[in-house]
KEDOVEX-955592 format. One record per residue (C-alpha): residue in one letter; x, y, z. Coordinates in nm, 3 decimals. Layout:
% KEDOVEX-955592
{resn->A east->X north->Y up->Z}
...
This chain:
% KEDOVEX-955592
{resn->X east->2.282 north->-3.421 up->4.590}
{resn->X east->2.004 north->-3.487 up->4.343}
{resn->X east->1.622 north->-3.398 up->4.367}
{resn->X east->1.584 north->-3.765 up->4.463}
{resn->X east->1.801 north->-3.644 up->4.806}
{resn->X east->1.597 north->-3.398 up->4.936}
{resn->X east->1.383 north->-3.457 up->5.183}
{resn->X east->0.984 north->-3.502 up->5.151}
{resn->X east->0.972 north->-3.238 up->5.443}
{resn->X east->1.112 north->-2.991 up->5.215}
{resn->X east->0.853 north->-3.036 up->4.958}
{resn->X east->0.533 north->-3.063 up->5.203}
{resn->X east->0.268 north->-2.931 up->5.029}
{resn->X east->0.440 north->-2.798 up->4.751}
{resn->X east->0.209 north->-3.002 up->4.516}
{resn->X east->-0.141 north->-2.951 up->4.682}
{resn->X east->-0.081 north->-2.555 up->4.621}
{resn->X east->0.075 north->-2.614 up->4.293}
{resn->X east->-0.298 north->-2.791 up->4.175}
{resn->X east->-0.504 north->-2.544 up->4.399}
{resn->X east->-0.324 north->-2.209 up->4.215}
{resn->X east->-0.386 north->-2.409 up->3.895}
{resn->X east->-0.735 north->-2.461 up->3.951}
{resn->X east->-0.886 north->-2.168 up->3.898}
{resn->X east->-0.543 north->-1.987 up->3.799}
{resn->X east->-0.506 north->-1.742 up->4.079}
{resn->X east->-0.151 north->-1.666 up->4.208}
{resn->X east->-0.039 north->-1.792 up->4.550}
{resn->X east->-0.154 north->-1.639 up->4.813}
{resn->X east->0.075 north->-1.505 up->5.126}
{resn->X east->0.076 north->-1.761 up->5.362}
{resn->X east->0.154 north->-1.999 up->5.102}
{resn->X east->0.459 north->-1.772 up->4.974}
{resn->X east->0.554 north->-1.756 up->5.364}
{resn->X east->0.532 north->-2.131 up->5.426}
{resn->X east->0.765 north->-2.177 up->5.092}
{resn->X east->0.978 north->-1.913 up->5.213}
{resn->X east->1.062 north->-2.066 up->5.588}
{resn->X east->1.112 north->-2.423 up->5.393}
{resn->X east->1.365 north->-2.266 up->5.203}
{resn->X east->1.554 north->-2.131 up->5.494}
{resn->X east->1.498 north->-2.477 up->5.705}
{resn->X east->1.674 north->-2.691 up->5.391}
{resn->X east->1.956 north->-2.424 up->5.414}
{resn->X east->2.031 north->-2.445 up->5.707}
{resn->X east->2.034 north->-2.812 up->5.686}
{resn->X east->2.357 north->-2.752 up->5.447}
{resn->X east->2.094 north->-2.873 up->5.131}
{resn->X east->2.175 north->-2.702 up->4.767}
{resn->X east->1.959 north->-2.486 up->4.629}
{resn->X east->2.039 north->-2.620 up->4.307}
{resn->X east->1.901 north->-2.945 up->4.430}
{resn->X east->1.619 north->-2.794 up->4.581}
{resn->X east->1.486 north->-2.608 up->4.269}
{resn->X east->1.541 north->-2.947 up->4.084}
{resn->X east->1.341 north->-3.102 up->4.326}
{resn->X east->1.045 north->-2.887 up->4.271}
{resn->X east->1.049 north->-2.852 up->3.927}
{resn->X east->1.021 north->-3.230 up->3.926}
{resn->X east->0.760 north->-3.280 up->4.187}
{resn->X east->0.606 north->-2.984 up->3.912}
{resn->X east->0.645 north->-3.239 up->3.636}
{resn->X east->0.514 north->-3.469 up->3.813}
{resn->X east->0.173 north->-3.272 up->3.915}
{resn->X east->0.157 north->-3.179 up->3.528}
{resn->X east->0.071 north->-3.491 up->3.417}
{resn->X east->-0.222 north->-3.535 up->3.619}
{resn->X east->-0.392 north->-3.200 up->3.541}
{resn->X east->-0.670 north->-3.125 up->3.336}
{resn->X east->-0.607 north->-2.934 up->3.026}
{resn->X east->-0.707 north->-2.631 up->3.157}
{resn->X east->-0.539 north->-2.588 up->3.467}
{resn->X east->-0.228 north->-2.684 up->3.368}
{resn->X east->-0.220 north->-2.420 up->3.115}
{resn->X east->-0.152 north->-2.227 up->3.504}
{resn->X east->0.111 north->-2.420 up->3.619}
{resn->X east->0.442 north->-2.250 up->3.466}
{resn->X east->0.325 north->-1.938 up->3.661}
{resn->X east->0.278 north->-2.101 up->3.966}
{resn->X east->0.590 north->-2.270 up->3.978}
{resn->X east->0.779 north->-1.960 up->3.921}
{resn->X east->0.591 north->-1.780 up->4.256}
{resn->X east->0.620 north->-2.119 up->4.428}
{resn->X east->1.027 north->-2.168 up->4.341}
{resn->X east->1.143 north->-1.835 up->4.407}
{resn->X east->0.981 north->-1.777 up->4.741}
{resn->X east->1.151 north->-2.099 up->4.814}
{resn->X east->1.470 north->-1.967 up->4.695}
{resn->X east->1.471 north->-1.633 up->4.852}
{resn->X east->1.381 north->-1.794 up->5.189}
{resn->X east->1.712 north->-1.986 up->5.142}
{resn->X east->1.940 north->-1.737 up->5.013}
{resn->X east->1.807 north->-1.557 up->5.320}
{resn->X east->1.918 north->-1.798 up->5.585}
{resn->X east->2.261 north->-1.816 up->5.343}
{resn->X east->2.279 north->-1.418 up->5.396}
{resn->X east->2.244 north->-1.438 up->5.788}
{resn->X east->2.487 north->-1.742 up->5.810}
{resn->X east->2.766 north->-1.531 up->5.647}
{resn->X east->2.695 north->-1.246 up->5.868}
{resn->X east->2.676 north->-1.474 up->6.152}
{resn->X east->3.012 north->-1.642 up->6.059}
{resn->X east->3.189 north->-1.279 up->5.979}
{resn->X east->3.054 north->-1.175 up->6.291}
{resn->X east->3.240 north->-1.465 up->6.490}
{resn->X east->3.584 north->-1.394 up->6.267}
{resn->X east->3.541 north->-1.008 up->6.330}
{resn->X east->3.514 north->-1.079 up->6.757}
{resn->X east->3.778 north->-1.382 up->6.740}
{resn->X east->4.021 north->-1.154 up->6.554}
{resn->X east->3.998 north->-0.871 up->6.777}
{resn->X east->4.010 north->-1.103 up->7.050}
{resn->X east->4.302 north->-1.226 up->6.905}
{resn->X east->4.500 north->-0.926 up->6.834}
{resn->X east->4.409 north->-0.763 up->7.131}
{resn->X east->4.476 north->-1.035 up->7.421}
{resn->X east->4.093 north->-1.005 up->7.483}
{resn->X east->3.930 north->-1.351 up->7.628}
{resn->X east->4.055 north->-1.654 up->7.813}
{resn->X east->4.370 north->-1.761 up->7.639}
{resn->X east->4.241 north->-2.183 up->7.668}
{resn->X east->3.899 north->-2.018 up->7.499}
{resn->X east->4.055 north->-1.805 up->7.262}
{resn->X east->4.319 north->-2.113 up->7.159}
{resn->X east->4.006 north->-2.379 up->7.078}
{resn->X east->3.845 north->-2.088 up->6.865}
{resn->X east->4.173 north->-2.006 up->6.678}
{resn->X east->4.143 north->-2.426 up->6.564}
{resn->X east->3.860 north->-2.298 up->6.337}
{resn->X east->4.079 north->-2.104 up->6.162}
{resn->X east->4.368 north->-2.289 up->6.133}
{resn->X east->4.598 north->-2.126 up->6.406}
{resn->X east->4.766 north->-2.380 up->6.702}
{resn->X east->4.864 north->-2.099 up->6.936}
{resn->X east->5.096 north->-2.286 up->7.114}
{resn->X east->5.322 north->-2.235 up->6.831}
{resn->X east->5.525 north->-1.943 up->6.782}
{resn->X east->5.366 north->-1.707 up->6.516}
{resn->X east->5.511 north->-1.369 up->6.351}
{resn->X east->5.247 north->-1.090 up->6.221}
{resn->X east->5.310 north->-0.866 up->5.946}
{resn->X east->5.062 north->-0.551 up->5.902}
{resn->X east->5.080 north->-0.347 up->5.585}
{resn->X east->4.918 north->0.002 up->5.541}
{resn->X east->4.859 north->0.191 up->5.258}
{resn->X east->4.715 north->0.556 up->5.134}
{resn->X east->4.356 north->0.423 up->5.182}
{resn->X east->4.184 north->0.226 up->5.432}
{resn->X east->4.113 north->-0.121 up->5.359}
{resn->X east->3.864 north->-0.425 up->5.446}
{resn->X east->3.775 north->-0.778 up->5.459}
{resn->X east->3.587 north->-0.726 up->5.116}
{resn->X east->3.818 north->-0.471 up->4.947}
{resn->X east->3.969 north->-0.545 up->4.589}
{resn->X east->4.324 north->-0.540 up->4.754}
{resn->X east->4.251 north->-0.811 up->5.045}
{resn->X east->4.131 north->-1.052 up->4.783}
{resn->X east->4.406 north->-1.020 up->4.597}
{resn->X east->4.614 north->-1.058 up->4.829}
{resn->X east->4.439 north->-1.345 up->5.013}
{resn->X east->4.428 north->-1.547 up->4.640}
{resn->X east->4.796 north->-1.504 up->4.572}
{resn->X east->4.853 north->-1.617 up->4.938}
{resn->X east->4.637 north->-1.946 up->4.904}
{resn->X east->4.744 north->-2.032 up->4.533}
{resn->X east->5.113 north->-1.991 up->4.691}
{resn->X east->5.085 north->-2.170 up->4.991}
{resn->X east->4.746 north->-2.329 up->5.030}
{resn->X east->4.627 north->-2.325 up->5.354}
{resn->X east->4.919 north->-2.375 up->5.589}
{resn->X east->4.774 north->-2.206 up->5.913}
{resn->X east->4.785 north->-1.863 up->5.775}
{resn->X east->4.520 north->-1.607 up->5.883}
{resn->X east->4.473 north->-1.335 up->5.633}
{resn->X east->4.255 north->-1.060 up->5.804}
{resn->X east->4.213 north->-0.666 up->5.819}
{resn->X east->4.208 north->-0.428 up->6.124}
{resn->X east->4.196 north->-0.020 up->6.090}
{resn->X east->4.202 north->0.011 up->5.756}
{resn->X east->4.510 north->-0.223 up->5.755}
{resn->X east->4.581 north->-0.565 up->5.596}
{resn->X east->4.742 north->-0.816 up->5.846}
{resn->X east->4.870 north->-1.182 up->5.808}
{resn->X east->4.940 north->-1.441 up->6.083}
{resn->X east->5.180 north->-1.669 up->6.003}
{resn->X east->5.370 north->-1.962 up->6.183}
{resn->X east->5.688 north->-1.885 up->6.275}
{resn->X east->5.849 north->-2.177 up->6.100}
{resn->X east->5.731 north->-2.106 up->5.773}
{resn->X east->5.907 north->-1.724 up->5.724}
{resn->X east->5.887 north->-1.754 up->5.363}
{resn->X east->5.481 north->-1.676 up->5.404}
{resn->X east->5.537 north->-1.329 up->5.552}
{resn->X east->5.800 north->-1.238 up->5.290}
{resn->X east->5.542 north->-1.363 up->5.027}
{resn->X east->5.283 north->-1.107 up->5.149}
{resn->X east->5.509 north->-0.821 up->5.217}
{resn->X east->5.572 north->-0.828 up->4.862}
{resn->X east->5.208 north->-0.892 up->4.726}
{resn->X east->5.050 north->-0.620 up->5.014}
{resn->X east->5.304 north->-0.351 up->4.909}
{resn->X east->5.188 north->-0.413 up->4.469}
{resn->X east->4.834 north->-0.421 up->4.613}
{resn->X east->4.857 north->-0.105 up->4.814}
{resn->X east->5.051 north->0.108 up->4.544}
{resn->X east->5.375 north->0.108 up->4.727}
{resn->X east->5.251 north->0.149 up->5.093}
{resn->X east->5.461 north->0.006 up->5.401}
{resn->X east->5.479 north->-0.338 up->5.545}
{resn->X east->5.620 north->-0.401 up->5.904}
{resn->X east->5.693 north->-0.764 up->6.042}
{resn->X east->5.674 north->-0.834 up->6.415}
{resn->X east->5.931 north->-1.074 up->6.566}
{resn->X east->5.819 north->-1.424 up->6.643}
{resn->X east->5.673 north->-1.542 up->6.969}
{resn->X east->5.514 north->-1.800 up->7.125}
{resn->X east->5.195 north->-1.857 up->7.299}
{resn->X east->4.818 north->-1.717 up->7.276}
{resn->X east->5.034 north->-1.390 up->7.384}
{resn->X east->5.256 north->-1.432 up->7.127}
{resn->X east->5.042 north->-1.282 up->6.815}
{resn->X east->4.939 north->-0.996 up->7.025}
{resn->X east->5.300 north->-0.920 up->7.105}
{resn->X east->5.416 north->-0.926 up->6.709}
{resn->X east->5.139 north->-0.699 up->6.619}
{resn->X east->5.251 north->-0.439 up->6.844}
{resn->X east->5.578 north->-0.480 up->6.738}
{resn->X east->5.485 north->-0.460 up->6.349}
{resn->X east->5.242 north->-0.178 up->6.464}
{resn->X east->5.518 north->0.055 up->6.708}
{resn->X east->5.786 north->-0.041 up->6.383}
{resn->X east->5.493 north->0.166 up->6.109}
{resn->X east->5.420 north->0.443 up->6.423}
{resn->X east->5.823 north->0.455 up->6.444}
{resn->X east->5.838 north->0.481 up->6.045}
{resn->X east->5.610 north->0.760 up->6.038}
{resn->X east->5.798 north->0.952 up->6.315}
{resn->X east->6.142 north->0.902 up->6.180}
{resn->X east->6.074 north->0.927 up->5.775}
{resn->X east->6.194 north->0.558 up->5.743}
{resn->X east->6.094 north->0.486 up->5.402}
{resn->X east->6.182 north->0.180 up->5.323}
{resn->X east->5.898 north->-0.102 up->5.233}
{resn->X east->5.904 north->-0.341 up->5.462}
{resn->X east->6.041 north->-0.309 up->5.812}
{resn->X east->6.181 north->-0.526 up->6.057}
{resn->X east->6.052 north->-0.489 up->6.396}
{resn->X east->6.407 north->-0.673 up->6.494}
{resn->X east->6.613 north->-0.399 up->6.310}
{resn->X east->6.458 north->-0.103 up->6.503}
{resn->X east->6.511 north->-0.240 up->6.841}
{resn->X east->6.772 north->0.016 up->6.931}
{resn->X east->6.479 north->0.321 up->6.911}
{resn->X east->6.288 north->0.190 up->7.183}
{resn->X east->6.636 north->0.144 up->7.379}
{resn->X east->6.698 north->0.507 up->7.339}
{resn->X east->6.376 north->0.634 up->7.419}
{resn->X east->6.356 north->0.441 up->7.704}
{resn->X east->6.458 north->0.728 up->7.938}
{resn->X east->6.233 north->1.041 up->7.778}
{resn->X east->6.347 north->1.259 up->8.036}
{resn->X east->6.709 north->1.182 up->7.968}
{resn->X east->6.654 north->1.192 up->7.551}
{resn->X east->6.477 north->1.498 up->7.592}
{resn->X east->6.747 north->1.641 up->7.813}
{resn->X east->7.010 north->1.591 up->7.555}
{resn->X east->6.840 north->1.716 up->7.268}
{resn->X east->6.783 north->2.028 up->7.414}
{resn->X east->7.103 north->2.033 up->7.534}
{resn->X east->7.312 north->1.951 up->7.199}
{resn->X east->7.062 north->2.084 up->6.922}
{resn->X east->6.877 north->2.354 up->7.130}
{resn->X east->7.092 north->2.585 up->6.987}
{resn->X east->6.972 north->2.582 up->6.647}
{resn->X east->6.681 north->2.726 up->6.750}
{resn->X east->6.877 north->3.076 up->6.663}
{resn->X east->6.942 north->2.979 up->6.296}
{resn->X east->6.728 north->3.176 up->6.045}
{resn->X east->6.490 north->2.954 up->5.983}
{resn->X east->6.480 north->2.763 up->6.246}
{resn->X east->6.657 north->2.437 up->6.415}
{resn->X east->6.441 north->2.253 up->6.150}
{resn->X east->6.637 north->2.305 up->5.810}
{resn->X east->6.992 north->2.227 up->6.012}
{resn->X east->6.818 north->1.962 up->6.169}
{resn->X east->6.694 north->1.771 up->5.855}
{resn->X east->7.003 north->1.868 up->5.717}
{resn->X east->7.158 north->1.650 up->6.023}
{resn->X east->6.967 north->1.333 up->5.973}
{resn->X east->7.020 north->1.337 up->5.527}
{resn->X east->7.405 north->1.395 up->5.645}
{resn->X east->7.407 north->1.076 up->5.865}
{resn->X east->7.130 north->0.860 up->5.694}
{resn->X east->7.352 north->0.872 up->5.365}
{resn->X east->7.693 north->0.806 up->5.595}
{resn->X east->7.828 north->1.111 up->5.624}
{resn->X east->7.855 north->1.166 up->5.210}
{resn->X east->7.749 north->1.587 up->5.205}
{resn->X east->7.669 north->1.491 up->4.824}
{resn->X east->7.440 north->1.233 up->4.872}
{resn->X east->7.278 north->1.430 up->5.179}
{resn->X east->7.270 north->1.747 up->4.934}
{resn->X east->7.097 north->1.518 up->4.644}
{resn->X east->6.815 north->1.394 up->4.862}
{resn->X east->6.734 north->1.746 up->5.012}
{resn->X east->6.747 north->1.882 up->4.648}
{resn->X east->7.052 north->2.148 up->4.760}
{resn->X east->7.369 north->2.194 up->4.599}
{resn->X east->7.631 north->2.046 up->4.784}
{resn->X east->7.775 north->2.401 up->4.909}
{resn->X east->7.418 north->2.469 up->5.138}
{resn->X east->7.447 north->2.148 up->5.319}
{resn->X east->7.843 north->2.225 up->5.399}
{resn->X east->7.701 north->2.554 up->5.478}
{resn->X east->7.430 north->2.410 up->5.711}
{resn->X east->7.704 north->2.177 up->5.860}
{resn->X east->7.918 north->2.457 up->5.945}
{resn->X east->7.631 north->2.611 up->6.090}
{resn->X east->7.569 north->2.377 up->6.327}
{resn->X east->7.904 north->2.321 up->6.427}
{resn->X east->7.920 north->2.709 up->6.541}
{resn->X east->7.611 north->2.709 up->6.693}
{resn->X east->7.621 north->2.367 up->6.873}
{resn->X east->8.060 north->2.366 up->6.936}
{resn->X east->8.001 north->1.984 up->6.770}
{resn->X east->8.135 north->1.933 up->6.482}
{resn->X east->7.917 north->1.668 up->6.251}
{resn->X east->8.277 north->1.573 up->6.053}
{resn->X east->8.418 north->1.490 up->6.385}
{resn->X east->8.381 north->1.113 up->6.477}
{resn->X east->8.432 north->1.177 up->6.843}
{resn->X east->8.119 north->1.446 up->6.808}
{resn->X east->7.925 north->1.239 up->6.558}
{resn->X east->7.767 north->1.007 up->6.754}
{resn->X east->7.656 north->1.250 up->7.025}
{resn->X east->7.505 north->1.468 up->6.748}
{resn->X east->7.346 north->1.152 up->6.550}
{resn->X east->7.174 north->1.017 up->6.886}
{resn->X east->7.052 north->1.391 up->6.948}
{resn->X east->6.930 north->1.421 up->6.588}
{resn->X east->6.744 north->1.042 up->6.640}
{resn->X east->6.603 north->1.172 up->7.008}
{resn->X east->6.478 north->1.467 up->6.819}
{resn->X east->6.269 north->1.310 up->6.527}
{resn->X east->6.116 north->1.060 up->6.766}
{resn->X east->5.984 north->1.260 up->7.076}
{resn->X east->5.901 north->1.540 up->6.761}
{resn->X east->6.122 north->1.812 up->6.890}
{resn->X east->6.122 north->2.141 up->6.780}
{resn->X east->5.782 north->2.126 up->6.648}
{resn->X east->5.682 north->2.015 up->7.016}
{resn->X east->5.804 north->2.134 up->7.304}
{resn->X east->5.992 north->1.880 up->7.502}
């Protein structure tokens, strides 16, 4: 748009103060500053540049210079200065409270959105704006890290750049909730979520992405959330430490926890023994899960729990006389194992069961 675009309204006595100020050389007085000031936010908010707008002064300012005395346009330059940036803060104003308006909208819509808040038709028409069709199937990932992070933050724009040079805009939402990133994704496209599990766990310094299985509906991103959000809580219980998890690989932990009462039952049962271990049940216990989490290999167990091999077939031993199960023994393995797994998820010994 060029200075010949912009409305006459927008310049409305822009020139009669420009030759009054230059008159006699004073500066412009308040109401004047005001008036220029609300113009500015009125052409912003009719979606007019303020490049264009500034042009537009300075030459409706050119134009007034020619037709000025000597003397008094010696004042001009001054005058247009006062004159152009009350204009200009007025609009970056009104460009200030559009942004917070518009993050304002994203913020509710997102919680909305992730929460199952608001009428699924109304909550569908305002997910359009975005670039979500809700009546497709959509997967979420959520990645966490050792800090909190933000719409704003370094590591969201990262992110949200590699994303769009990637991928463009293909109906992906890119947001942040509690200190988390998140991305919405269709479920079609899986190739988007992989993409930003790998660029969210670089731009948190190794933290921990979990993906939520696909679903379809408004419902269906709320669903996938909690899934990607139980898979972190169920990472943090059980020292899973691998990057990215699969809420569809962990499905079995919610199966066994089902029934607390019976899960607590049988740890107390199988592993309430080790409570009479010097120490603890907590060494034999951690001992337990290295021993099964590395398939049963004592050396591997013993190299991740920085012992020599002889204390973990100690501890084994251990817990085969205290418990009468032996962990070597396939027929009491699995017993054991689901104990050990009922254990680390309802928190036992450190809380009573």
């Amino acid at each position: 748009m060029t200075e010949r675009d912009i409305p006459e309204e927008y310049l409305e006595g822009y020139a009669p103060t420009l030759a009054d100020a230059c008159a006699t050389g004073r500066r412009l007085r308040r109401e004047e500053l005001d008036a220029l000031r609300s113009r500015g936010e009125r052409a912003a908010e009719a979606g007019l540049g303020l490049r264009a707008s500034v042009r537009a002064h300075l030459s409706a300012a050119q134009e007034l210079w020619r037709e000025l005395p000597p003397a008094a346009a010696g004042h001009l330059l001054p005058a247009v200065a006062w004159a152009v940036d009350a204009f200009a803060e007025g609009h970056e104003r009104a460009q200030r409270l559009a942004i917070r308006q518009e993050e304002a909208f994203r913020r509710e819509f997102v919680d909305d959105l992730l929460h199952g808040r608001s009428d699924l038709g109304r909550l569908a028409e305002r997910a359009e704006r975005f670039g979500l069709l809700l009546a497709q199937a959509h997967a979420v990932a959520v990645a966490q890290g050792r800090e909190p992070y933000d719409d704003g933050c370094a590591e969201t724009r990262h992110v949200e750049a590699s994303l769009v040079a990637r991928f463009g805009h293909r109906r992906i939402l890119l947001t942040t909730k509690d200190g988390r990133l998140i991305c919405v994704a269709p479920a079609d496209e899986p190739d988007v979520l992989t993409f930003f599990a790998k660029q969210a766990y670089a731009a948190t310094d190794g933290g921990q992405v979990a993906v939520g299985r696909p679903h379809s509906g408004p419902g269906g991103v709320v669903h996938s959330y909690e899934e990607a959000l139980n898979a972190l809580d169920l990472a943090a219980r059980m020292d899973l430490d691998q990057p990215v998890l699969h809420a569809a690989d962990l499905l079995v932990y919610p199966v066994l926890t089902r029934d607390r009462q019976a899960m607590a039952d049988l740890v107390v049962s199988i592993l309430g023994p080790l409570r009479e271990a010097r120490g603890g049940a907590r060494p034999l216990i951690d001992t337990l899960a290295a021993y099964f989490d590395t398939g049963c290999v004592a050396a591997e167990a013993a190299r991740r729990l920085n012992l020599s091999v002889r204390a973990v077939t100690y501890r084994l031993d251990r817990v085969r006389r205290l418990t009468g199960s032996d962990p070597g023994d396939p027929v009491h393995r699995y017993t054991l194992q689901t104990a050990v797994i009922g254990a680390r998820l309802l928190g036992w010994p450190d809380r009573e069961l």
